[in-house]
C-alpha positions as CSV (number, residue, x, y, z in Angstrom):
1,X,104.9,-17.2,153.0
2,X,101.1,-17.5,153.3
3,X,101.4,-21.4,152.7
4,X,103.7,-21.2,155.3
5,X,100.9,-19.5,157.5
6,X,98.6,-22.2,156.6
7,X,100.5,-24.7,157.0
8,X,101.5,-24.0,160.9
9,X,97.3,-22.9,161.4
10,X,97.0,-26.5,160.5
11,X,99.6,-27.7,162.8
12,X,97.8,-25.9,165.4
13,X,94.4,-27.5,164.9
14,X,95.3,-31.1,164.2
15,X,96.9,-30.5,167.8
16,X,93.4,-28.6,169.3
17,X,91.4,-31.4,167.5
18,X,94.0,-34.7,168.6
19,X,94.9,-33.7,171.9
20,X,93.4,-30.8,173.2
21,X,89.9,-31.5,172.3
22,X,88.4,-31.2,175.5
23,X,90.9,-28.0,176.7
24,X,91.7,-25.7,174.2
25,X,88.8,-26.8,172.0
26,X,85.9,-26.5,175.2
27,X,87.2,-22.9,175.2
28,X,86.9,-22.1,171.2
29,X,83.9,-24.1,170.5
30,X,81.9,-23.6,173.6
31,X,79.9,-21.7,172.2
32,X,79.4,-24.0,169.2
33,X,79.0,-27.0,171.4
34,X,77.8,-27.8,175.3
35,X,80.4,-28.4,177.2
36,X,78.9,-31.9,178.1
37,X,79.5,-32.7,173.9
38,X,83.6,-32.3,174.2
39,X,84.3,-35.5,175.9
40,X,82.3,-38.3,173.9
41,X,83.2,-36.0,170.8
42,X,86.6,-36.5,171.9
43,X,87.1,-39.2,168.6
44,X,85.4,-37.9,166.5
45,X,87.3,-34.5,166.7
46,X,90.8,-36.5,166.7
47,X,89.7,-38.2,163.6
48,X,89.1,-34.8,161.7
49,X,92.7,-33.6,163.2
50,X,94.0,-36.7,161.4
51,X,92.5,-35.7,158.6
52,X,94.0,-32.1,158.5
53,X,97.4,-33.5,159.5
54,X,97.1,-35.2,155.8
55,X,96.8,-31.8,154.8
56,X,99.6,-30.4,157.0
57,X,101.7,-33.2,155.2
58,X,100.6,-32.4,151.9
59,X,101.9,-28.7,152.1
60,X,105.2,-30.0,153.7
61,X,105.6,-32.1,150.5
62,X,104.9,-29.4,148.2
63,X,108.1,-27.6,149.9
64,X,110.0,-30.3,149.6
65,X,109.6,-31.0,146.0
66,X,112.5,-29.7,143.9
67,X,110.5,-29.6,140.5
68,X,108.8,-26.5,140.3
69,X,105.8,-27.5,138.4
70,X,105.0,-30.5,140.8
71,X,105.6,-28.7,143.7
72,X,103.5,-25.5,142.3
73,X,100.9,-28.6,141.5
74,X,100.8,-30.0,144.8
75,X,101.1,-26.8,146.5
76,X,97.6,-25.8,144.4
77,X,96.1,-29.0,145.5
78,X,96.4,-29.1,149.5
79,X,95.2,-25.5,149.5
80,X,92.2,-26.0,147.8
81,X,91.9,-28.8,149.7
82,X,91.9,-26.6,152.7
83,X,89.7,-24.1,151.0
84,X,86.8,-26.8,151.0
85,X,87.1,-28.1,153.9
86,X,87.2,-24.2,155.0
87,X,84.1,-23.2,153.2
88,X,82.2,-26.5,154.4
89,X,82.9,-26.2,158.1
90,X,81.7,-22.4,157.4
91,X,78.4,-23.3,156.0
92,X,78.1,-25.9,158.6
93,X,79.6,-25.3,161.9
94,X,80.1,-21.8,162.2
95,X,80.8,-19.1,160.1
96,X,83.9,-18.6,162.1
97,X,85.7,-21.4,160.0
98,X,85.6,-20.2,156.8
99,X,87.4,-16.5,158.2
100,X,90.1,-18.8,160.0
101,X,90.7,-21.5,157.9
102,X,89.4,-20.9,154.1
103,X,90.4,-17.1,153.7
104,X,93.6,-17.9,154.7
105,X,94.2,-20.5,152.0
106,X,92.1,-18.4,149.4
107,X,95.2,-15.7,150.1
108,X,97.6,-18.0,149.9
109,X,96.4,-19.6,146.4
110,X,96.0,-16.5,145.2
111,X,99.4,-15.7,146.1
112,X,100.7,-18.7,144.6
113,X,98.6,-18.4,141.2
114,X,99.8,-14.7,140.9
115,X,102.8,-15.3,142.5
């Protein structure tokens, strides 16, 4: 269920970072970034939401797998995947990122480790 919950937050921000950079992402990271930044950022930030739609793929595969140690595999993979990329944009970009993106995914590995 928490994979689940990371998975959509990713969703979410691969479409903030592809195609409503200079909307939806003026209004969260306005404070980050001046608002004259957003559009020749505008890229840049649709390159990174490519990148996280790799990892919004990667957890769709690991539900998709029917073998339970691949998928469990997989599934451990893309969500410490997410994790770094979590703890890196918190260190830095803005603290922020690590309490939306990487404490999520901790909770959700732990979850699937324990689970």
């Amino acid at each position: 269920m928490l994979t689940c919950f990371v998975l959509i937050q990713h969703v979410y921000i691969v479409w903030l970072e592809m195609f409503a950079w200079e909307t939806v992402g003026k209004k969260i990271f306005g404070k980050s970034l001046s608002a004259e930044l957003f559009k020749p950022t505008k890229t840049l930030a649709a390159n990174q939401g490519l990148y996280n739609g790799f990892l919004v793929a990667g957890l769709v595969w690991s539900f998709l797998i029917q073998h339970e140690a691949w998928s469990f595999n997989v599934k451990v993979f893309f969500l410490s995947c997410v994790i770094v990329a979590g703890l890196y944009g918190g260190l830095t970009v803005s603290k922020r990122i690590f309490y939306v993106q990487a404490v999520p995914a901790i909770l959700a590995l732990l979850a699937c480790v324990l689970g």
